[in-house]
C-alpha positions in Angstrom: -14.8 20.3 18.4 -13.4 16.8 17.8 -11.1 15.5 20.0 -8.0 14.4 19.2 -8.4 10.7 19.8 -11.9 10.4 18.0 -10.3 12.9 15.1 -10.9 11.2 11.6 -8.4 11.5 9.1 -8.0 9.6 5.8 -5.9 6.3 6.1 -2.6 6.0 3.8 -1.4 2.6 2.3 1.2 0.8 1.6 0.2 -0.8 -1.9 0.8 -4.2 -2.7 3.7 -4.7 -5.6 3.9 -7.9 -7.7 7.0 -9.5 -9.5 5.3 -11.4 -12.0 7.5 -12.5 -14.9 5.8 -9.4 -17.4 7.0 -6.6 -14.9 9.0 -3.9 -15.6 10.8 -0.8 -14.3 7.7 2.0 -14.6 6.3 1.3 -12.0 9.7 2.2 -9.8 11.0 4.8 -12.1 8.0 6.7 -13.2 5.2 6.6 -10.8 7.7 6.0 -7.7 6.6 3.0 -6.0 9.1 1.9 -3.4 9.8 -1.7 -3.5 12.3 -3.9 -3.3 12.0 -6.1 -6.2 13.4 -5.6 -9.3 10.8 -5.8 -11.2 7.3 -4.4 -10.3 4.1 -5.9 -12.7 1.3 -4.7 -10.8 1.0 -2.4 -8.3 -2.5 -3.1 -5.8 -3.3 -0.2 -4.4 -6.6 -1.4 -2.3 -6.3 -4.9 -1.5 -7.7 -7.6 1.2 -6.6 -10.3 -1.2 -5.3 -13.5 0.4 -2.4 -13.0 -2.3 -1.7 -9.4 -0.7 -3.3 -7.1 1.8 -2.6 -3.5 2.1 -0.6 -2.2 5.0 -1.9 1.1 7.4 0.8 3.7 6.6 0.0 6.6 9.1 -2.2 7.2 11.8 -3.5 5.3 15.4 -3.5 2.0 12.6 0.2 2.1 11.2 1.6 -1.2 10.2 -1.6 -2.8 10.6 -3.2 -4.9 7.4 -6.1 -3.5 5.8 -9.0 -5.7 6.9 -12.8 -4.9 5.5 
């Protein structure tokens, strides 16, 4: 049996949402991406990029940035 400290689970994250000026609404109101802009062009779902890097969103990691 694992124990609970070493127990490995998948990591959830945050995706990375841009603004740029072709963006819509879809990304919001049909695939339910959370994000504060109004408009959402591209959503980065696995990203180190200096441009955006994907937060931790569960787990011993939460909040960190995504680093490879």
């Amino acid at each position: 049996m694992v124990s609970n400290d070493k127990q490995k689970y998948p990591l959830l994250l945050k995706p990375v949402i841009k603004d740029y000026l072709w963006g819509g609404t879809r990304l919001k109101t049909e695939f339910g991406f959370e994000t504060d802009k109004e408009i959402a062009a591209e959503g980065w779902m696995l990203s180190c990029h200096k441009d955006g890097t994907n937060i931790v969103d569960n787990g011993a990691r939460r909040l960190c940035p995504l680093m490879l």
